[in-house]
gemmi code that builds the backbone of each chain (N, CA, C; Angstrom):
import gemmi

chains = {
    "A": [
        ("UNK", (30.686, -1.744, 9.310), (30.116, -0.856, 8.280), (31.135, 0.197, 7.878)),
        ("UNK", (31.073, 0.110, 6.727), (32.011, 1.690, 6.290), (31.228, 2.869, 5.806)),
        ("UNK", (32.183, 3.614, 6.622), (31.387, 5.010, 6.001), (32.305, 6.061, 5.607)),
        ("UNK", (31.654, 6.435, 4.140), (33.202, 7.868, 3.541), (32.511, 8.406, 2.654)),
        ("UNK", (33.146, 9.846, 3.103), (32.631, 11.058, 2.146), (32.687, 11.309, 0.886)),
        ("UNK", (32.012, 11.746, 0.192), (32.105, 11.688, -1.080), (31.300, 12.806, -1.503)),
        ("UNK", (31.968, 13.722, -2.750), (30.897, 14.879, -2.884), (30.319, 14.819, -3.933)),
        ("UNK", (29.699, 15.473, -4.713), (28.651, 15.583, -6.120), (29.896, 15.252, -7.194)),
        ("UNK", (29.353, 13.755, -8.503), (30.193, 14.038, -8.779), (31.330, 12.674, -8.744)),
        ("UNK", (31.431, 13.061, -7.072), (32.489, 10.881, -7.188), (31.740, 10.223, -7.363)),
        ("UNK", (32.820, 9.045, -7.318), (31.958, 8.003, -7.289), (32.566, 6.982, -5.981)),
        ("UNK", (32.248, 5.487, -5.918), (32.867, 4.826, -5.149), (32.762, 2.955, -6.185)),
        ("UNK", (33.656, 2.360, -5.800), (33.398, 1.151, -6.231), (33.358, 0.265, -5.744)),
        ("UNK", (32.921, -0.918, -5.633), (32.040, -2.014, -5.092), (33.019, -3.171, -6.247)),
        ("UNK", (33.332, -4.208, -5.283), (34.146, -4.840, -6.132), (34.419, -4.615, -7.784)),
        ("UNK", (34.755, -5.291, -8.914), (35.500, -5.094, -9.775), (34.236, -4.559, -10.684)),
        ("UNK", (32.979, -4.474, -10.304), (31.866, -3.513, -11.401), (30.670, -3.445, -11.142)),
        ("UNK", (30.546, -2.798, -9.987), (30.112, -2.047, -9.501), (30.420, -0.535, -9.120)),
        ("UNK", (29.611, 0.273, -9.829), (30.259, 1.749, -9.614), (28.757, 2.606, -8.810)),
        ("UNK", (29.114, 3.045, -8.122), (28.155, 3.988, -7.680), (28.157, 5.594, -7.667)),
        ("UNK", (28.022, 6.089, -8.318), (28.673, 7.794, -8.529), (27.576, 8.496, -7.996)),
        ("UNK", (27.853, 9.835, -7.421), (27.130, 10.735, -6.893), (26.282, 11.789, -7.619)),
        ("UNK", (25.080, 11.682, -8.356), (25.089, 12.847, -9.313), (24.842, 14.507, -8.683)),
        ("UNK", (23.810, 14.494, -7.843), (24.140, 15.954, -7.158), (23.234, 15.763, -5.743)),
        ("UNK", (23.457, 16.940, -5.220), (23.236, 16.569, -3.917), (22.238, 17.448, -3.533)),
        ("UNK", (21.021, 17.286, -3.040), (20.243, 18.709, -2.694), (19.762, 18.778, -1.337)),
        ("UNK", (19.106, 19.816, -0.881), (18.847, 19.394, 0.704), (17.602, 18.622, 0.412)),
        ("UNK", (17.979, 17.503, 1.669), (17.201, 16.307, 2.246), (17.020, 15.465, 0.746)),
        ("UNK", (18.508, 15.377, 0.339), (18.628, 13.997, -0.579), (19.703, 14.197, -1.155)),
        ("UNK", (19.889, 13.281, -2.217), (20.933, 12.992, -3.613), (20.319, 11.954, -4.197)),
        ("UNK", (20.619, 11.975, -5.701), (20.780, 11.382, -6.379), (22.028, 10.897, -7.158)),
        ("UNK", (22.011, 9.394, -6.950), (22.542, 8.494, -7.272), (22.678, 7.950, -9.075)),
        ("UNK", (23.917, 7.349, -9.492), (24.207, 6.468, -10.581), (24.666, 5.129, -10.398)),
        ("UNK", (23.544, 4.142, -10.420), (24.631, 2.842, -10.273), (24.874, 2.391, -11.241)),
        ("UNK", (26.048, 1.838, -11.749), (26.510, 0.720, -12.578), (26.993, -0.640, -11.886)),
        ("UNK", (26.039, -1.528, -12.486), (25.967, -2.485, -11.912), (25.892, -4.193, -13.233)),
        ("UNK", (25.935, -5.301, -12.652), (25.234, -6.290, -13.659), (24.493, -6.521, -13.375)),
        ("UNK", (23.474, -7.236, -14.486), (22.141, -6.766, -14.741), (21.554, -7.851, -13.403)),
        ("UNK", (22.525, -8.870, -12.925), (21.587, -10.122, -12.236), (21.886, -9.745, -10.770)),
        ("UNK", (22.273, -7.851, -10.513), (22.597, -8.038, -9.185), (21.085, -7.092, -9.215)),
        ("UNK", (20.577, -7.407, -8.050), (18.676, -6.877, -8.123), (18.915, -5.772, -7.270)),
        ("UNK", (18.485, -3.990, -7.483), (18.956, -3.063, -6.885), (17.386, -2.813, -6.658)),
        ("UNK", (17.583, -2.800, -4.981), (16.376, -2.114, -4.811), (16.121, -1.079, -3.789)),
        ("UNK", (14.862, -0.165, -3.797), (15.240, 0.638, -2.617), (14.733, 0.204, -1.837)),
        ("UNK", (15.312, 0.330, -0.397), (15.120, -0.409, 0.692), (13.228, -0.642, 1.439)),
        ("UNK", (12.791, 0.690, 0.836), (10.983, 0.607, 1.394), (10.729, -0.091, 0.808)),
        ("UNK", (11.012, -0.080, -0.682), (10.681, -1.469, -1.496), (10.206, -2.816, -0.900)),
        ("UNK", (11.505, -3.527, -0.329), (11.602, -4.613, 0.325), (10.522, -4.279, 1.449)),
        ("UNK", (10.337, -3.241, 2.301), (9.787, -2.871, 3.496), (7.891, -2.663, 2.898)),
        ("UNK", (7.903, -2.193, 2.041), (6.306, -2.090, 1.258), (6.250, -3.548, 1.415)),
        ("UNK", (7.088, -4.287, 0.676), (6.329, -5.555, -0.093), (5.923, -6.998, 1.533)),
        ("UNK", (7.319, -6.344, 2.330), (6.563, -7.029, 3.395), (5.514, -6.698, 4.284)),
        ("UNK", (5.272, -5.380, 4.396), (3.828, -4.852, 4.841), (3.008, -5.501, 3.973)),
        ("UNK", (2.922, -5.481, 2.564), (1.936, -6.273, 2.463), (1.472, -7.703, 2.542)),
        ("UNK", (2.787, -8.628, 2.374), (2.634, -9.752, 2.889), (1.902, -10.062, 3.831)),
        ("UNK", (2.098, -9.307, 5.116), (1.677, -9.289, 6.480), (0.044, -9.083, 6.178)),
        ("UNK", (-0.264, -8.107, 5.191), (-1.478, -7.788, 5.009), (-2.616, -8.572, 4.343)),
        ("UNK", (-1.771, -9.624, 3.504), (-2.471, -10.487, 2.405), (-2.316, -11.972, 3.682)),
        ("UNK", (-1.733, -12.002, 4.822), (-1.315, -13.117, 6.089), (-2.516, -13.772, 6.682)),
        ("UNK", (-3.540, -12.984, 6.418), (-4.766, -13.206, 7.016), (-5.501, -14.187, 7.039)),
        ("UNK", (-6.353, -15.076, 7.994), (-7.314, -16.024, 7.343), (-8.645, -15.643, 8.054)),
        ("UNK", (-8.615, -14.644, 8.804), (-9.877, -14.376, 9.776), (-10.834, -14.367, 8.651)),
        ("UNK", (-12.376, -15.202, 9.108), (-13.449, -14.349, 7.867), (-13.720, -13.062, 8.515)),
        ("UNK", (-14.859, -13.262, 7.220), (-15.204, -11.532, 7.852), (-16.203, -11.223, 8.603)),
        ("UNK", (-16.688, -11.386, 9.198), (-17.362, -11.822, 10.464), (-16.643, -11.194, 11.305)),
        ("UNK", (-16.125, -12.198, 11.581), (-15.132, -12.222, 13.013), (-13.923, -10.855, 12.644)),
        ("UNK", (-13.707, -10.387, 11.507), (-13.048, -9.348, 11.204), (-13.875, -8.010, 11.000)),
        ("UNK", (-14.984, -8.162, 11.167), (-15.490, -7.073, 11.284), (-16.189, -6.948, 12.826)),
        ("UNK", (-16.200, -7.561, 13.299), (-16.761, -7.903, 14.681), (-15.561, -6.993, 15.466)),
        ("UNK", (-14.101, -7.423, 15.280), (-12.806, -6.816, 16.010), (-12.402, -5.609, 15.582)),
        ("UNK", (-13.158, -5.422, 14.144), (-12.537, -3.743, 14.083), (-14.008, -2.987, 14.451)),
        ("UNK", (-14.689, -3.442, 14.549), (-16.339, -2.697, 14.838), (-15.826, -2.327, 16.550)),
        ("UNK", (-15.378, -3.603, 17.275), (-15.436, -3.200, 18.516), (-14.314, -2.723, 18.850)),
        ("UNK", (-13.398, -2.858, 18.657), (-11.870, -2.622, 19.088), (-11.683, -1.226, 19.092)),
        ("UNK", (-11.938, -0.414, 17.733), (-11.022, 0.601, 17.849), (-12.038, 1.613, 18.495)),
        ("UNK", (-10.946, 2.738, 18.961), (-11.270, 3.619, 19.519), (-12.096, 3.056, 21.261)),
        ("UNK", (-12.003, 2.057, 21.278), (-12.583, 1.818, 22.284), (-11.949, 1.707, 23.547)),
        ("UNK", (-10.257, 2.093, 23.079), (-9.467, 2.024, 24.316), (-8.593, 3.040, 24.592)),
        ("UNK", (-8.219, 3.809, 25.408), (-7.447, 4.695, 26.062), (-8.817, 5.480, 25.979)),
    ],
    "B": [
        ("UNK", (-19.360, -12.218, -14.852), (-18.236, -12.853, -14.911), (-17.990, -13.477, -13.891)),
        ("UNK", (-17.936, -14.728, -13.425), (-17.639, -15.527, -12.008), (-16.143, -15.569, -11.965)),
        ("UNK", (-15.874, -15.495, -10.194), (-14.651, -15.488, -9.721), (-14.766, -15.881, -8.180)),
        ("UNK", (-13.988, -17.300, -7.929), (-13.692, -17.239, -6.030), (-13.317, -16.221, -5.766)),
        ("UNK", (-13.632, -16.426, -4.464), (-12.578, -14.974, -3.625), (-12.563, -15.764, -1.925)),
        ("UNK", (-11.202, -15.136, -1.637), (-11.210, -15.668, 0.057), (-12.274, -15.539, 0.610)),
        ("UNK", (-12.912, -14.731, 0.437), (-13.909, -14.355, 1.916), (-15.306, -14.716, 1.512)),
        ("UNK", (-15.605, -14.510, 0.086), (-17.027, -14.447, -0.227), (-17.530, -15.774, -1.208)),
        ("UNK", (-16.923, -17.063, -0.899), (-16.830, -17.723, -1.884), (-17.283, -17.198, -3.442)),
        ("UNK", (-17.778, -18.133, -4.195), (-17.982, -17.707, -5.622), (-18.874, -16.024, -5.796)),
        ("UNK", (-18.330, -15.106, -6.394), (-19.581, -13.997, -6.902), (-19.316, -13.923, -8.166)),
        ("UNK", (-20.353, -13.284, -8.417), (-20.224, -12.616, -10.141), (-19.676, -11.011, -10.141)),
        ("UNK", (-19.298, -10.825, -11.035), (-19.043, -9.090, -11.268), (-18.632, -9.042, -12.307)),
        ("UNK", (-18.156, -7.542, -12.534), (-18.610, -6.884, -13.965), (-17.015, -6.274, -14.410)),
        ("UNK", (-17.038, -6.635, -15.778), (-15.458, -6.480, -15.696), (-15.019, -5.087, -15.680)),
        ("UNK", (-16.453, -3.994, -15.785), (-15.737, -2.616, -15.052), (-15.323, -2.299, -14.145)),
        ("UNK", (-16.079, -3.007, -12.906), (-15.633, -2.832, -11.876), (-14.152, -3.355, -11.640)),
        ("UNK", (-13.173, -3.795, -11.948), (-11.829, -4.650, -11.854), (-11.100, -3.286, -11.808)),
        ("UNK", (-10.085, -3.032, -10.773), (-9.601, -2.365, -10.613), (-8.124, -2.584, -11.043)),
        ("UNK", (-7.143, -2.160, -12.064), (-6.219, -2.156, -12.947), (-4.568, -1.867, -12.456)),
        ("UNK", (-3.955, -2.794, -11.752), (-2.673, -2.784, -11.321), (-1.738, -2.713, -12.602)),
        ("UNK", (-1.375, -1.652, -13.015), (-0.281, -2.048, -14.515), (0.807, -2.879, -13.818)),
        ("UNK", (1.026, -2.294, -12.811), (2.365, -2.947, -12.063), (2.400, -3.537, -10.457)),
        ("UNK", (1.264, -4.691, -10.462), (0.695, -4.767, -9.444), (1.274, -4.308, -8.066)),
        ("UNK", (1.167, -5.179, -6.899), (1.323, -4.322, -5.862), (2.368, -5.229, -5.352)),
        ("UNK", (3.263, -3.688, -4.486), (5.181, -4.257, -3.790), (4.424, -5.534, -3.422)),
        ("UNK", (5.569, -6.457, -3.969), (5.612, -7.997, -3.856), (4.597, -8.929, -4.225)),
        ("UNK", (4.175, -8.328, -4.855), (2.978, -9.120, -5.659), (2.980, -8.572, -6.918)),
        ("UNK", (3.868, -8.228, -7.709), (3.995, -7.524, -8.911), (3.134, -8.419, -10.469)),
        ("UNK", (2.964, -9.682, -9.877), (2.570, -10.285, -11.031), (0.627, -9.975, -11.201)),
        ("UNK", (0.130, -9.642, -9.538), (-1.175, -9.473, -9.272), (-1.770, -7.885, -9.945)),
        ("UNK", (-2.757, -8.364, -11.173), (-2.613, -6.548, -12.010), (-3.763, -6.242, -11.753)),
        ("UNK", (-5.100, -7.526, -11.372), (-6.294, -7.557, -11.266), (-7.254, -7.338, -10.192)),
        ("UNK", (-7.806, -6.592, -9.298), (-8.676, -6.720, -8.182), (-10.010, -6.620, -8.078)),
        ("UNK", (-10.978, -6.334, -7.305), (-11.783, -6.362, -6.860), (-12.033, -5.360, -5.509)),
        ("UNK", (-12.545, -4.478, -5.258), (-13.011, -3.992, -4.375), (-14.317, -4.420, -3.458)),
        ("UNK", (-14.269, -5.514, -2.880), (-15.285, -6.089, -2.185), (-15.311, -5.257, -0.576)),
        ("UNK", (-16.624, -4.758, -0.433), (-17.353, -4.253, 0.979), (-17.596, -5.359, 1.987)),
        ("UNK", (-16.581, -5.223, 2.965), (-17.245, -6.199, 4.238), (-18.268, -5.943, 4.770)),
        ("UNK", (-19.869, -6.657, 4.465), (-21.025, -6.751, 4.875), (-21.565, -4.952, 4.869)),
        ("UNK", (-21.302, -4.925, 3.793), (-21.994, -3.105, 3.760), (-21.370, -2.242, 3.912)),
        ("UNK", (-20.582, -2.271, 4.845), (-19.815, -1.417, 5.738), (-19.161, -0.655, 4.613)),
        ("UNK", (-19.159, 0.620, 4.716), (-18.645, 1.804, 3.626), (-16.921, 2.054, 3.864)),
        ("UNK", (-16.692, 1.619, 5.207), (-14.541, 1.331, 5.341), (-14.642, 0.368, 5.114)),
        ("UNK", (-14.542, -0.587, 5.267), (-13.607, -2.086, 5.254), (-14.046, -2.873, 4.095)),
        ("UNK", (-12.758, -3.172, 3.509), (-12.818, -3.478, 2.006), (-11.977, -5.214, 2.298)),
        ("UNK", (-12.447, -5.959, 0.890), (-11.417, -7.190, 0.064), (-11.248, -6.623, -0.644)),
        ("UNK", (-9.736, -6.219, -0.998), (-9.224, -6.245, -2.252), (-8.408, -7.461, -2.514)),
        ("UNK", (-9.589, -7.959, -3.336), (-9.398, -9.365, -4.175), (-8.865, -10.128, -5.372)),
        ("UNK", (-7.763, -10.369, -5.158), (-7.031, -10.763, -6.571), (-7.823, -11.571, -7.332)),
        ("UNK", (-8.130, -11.390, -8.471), (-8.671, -12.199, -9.708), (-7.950, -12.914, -9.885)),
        ("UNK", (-6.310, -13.501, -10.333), (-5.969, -14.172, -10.682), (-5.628, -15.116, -9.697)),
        ("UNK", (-5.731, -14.649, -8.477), (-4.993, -15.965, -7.472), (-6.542, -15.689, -5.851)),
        ("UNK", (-7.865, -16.625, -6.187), (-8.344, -16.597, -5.276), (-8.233, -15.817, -3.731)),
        ("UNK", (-7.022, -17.201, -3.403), (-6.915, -17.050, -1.843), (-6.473, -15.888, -1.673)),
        ("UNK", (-5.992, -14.790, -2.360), (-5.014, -13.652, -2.272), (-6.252, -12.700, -1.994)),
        ("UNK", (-6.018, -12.300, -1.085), (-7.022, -11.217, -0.555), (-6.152, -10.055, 0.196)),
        ("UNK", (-6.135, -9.184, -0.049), (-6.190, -7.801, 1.283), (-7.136, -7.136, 1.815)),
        ("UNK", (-6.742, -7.128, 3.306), (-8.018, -5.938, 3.940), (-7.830, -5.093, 3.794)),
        ("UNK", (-8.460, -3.415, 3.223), (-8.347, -2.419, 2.695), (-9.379, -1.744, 3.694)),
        ("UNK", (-8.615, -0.956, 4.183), (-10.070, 0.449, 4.720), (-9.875, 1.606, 4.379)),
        ("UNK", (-10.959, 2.523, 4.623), (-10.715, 3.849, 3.955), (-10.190, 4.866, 4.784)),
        ("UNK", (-8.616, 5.579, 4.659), (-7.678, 5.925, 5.473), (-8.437, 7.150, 6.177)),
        ("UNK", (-9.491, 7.529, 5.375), (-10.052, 8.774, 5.794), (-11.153, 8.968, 7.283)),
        ("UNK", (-11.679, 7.421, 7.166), (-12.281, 7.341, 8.305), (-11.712, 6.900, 9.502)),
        ("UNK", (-10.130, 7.315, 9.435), (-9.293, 6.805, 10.591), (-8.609, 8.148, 11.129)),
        ("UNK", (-8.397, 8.924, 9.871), (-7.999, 10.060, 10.338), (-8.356, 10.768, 8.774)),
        ("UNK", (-9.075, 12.060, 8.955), (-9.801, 13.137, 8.807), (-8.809, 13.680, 7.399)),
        ("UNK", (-7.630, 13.758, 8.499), (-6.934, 14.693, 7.783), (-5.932, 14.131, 6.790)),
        ("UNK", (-6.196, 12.950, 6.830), (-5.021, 11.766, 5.974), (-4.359, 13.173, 4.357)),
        ("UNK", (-3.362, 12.953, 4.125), (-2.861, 13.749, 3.039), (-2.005, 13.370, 2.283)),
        ("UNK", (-2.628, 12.007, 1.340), (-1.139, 11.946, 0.748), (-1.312, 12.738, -0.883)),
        ("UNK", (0.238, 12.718, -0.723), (0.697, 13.432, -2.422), (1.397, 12.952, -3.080)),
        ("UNK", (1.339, 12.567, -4.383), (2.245, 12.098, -4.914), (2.957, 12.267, -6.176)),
        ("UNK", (3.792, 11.545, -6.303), (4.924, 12.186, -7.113), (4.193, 12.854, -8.568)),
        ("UNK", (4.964, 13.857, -9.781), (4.219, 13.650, -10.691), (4.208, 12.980, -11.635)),
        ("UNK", (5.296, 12.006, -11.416), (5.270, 10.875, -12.191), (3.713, 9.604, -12.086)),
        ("UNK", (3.712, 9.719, -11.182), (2.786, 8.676, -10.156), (1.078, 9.413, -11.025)),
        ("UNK", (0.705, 10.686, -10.658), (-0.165, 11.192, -11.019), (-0.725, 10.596, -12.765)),
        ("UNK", (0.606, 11.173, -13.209), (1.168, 10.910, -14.864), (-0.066, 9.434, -15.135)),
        ("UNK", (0.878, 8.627, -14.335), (0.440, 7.031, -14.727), (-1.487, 6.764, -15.129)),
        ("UNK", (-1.664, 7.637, -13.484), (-3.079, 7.196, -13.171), (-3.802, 8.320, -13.724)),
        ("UNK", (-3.411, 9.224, -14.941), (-4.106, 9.653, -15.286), (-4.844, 11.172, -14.931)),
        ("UNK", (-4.111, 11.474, -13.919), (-4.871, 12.943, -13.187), (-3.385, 13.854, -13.222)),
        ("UNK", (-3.788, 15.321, -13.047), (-3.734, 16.325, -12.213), (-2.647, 16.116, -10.984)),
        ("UNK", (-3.591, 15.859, -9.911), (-3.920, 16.051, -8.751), (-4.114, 14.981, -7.530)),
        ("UNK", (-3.538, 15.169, -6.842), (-3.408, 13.729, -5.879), (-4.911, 13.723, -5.312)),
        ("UNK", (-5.603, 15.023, -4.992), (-6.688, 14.679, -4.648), (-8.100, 14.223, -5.545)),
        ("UNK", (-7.703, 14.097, -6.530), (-8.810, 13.709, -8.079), (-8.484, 12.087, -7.450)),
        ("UNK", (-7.490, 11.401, -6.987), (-7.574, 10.304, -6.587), (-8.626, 9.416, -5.081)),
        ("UNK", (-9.070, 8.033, -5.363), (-9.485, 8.150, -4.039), (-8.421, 6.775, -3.399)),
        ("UNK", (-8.556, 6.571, -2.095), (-7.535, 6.089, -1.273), (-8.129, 4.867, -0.936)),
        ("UNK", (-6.843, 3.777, -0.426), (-6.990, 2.341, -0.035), (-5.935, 2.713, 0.911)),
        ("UNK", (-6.070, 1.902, 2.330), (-4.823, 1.616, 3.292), (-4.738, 0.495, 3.303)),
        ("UNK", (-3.480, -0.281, 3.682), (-4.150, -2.368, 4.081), (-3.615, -2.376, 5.050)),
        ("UNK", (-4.428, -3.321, 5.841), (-4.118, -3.614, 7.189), (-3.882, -4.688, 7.094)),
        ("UNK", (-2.449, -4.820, 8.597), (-2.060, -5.991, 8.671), (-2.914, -7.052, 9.894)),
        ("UNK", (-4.331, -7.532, 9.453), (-5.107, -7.509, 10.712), (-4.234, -8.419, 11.926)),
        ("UNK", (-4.177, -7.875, 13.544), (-3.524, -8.845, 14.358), (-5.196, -9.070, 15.415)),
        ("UNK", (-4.485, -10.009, 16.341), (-5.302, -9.997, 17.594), (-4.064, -9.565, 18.870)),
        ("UNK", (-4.909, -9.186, 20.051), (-6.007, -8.096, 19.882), (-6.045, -6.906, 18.896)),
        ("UNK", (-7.052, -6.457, 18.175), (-7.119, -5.836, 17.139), (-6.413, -4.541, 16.994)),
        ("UNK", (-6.919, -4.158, 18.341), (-5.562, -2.558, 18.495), (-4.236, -2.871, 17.723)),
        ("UNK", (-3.716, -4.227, 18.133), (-2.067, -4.317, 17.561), (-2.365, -4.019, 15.781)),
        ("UNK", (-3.671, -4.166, 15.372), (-3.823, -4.297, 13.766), (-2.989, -3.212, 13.545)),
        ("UNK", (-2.133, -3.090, 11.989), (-1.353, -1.903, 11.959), (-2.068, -1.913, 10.279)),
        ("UNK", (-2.302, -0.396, 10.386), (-2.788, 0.018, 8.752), (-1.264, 1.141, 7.767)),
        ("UNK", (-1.503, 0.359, 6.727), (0.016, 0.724, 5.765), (-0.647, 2.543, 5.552)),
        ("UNK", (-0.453, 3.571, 6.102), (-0.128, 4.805, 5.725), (0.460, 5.190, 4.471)),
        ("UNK", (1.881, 4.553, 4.809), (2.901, 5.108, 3.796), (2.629, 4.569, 2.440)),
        ("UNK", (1.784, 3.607, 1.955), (1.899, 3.089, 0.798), (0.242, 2.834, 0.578)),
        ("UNK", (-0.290, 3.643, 0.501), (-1.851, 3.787, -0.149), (-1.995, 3.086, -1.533)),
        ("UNK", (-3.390, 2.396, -1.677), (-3.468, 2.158, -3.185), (-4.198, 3.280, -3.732)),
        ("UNK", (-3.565, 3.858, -4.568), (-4.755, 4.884, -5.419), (-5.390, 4.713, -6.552)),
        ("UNK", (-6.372, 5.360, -6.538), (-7.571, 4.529, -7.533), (-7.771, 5.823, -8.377)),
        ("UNK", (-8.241, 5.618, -9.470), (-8.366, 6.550, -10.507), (-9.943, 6.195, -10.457)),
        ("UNK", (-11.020, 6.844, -9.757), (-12.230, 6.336, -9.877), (-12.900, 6.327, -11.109)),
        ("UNK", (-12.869, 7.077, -11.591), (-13.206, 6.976, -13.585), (-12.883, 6.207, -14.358)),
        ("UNK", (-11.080, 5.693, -14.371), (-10.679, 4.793, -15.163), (-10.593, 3.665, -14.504)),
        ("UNK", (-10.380, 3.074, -13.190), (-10.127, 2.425, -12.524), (-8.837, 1.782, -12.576)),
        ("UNK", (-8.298, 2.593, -13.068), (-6.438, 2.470, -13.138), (-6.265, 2.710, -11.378)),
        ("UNK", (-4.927, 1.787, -11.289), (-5.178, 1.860, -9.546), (-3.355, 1.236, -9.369)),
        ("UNK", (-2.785, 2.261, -8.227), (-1.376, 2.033, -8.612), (-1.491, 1.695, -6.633)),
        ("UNK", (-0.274, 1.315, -6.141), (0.146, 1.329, -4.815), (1.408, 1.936, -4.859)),
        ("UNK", (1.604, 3.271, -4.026), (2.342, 3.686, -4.055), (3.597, 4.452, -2.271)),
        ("UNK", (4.665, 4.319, -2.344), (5.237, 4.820, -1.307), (5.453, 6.233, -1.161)),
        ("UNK", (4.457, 6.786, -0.415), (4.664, 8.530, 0.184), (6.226, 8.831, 0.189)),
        ("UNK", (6.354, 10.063, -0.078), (7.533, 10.186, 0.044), (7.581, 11.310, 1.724)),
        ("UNK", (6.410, 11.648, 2.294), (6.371, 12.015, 3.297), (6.946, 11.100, 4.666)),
        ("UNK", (7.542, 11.711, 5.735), (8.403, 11.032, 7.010), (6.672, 10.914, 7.817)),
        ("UNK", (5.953, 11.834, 7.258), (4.551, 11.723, 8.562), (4.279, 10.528, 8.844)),
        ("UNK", (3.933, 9.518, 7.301), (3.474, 8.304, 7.579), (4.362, 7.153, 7.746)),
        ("UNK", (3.996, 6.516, 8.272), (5.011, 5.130, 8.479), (3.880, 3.712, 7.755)),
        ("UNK", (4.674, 2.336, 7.460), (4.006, 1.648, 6.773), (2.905, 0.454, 7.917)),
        ("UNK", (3.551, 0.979, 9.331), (3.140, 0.172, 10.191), (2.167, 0.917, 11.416)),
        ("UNK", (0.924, 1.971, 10.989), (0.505, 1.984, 12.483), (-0.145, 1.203, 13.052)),
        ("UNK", (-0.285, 1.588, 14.510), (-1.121, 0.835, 15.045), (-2.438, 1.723, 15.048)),
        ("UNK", (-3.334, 0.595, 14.679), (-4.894, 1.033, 14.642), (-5.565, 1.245, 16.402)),
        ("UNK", (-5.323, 0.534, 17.105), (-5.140, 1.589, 18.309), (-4.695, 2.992, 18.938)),
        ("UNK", (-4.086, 2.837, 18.088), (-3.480, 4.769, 18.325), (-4.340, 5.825, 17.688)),
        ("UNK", (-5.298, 5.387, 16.800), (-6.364, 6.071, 16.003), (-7.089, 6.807, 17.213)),
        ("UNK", (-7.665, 7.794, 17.167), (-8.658, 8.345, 18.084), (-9.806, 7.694, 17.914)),
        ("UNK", (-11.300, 8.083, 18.417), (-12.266, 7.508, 18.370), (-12.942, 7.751, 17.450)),
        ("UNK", (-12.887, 8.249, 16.811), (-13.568, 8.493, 14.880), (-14.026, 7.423, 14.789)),
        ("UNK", (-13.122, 6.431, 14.142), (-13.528, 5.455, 13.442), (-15.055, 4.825, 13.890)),
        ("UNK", (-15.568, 4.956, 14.725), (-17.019, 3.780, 14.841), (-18.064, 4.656, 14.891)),
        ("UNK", (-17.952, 5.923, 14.413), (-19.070, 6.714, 13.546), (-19.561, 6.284, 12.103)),
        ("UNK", (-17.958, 5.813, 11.707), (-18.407, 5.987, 10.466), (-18.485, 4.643, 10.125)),
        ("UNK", (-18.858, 3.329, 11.146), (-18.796, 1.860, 11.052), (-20.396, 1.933, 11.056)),
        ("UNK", (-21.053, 0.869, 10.397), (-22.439, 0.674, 10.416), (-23.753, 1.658, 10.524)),
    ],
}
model = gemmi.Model(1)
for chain_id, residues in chains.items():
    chain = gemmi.Chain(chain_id)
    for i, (resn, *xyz) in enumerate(residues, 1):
        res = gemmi.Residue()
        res.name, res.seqid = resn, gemmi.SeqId(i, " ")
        for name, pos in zip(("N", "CA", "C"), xyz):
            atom = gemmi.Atom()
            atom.name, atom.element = name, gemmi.Element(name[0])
            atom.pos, atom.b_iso = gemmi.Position(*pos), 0.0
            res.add_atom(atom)
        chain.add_residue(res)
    model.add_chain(chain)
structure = gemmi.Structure()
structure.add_model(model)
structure.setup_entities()
């Protein structure tokens, strides 16, 4: 992994066009400029992390019965 | 209006009730249409039921009867969309990822669906708060929750 400083302002480049520039920096963040082509897919990383929580969430085949049976009894019912 | 659904084979409903994804939900972006279906009465535990794709179901409960103090806020762009003010003019969806044993179930915090109860404009969105994470475990909940079950 590389890692380098950069202040409000640079930028850095990513092979021959890709640009990533710094626009300013505030506490507990920055904002970013990418230049990029259009078929490279920029995303932010919870993004990817949302969409598989929900996968996981839509994963289901229990009916509901038996899914309400395990959250009726389950929670809170332990420690 | 008839529609399958995973859990409840065929029902009818009313096309007010359809709850309005402009930009459906992370990774399901094409899904704009739902349903708020009640598991057997029960006032938490929800289907949110895709109209356009049957089998597509999520379990949805209401974050509030898990914890009291649930608080999300959101951006004012986010507000903008759905139409309000105020994060609290909104009301809340969590989805769970149901497991066995059920304790392991983990409910999405960080990414609530919010509902515009008036318009039924309804966005899913990522907190920008560190409190919540997208994975708890529903075991770690205190004992609340089975007050407000049945």
């Amino acid at each position: 992994m590389l890692i380098l400083r950069r202040k409000a302002n640079e930028a850095l480049l990513i092979g021959d066009d890709i640009v990533v520039k710094i626009l300013d920096i505030y506490e507990g963040g920055v904002r970013l400029a990418i230049e990029a082509p259009k078929e490279i897919p920029i995303l932010r990383s919870e993004l990817v992390q949302a969409a598989n929580a929900n996968r996981d969430a839509a994963g289901g085949t229990e009916k509901p019965r038996e899914l309400m049976e395990l959250l009726g009894n389950g929670v809170g019912a332990e420690q | 209006v008839k529609t399958d659904t995973k859990y409840f084979g065929e029902i009818e409903y009313d096309e007010d009730d359809l709850l309005k994804f402009s930009k459906g939900l992370f990774g399901f972006e094409e899904e704009k249409s739902f349903l708020l279906i009640p598991f057997l009465g029960n006032g938490t535990l929800f289907s949110l039921q895709s109209i356009a794709t049957p089998q597509l179901s999520f379990v949805a409960m209401d974050p509030f009867s898990l914890d009291e103090h649930y608080n999300p806020v959101l951006q004012p762009e986010e507000l903008e969309a759905l139409g309000v003010k105020d994060s609290q003019e909104l009301g809340y969806y969590t989805l769970c990822a149901v497991k066995e044993p059920v304790s392991e179930t983990t409910v999405n915090f960080k990414c609530p669906v919010a509902v515009n109860v008036r318009t039924r404009a309804a966005m899913q969105v990522i907190l920008e708060t560190e409190e919540y994470h997208m994975r708890h475990r529903l075991g770690d909940f205190g004992g609340k929750k089975g007050e407000a079950s049945c």
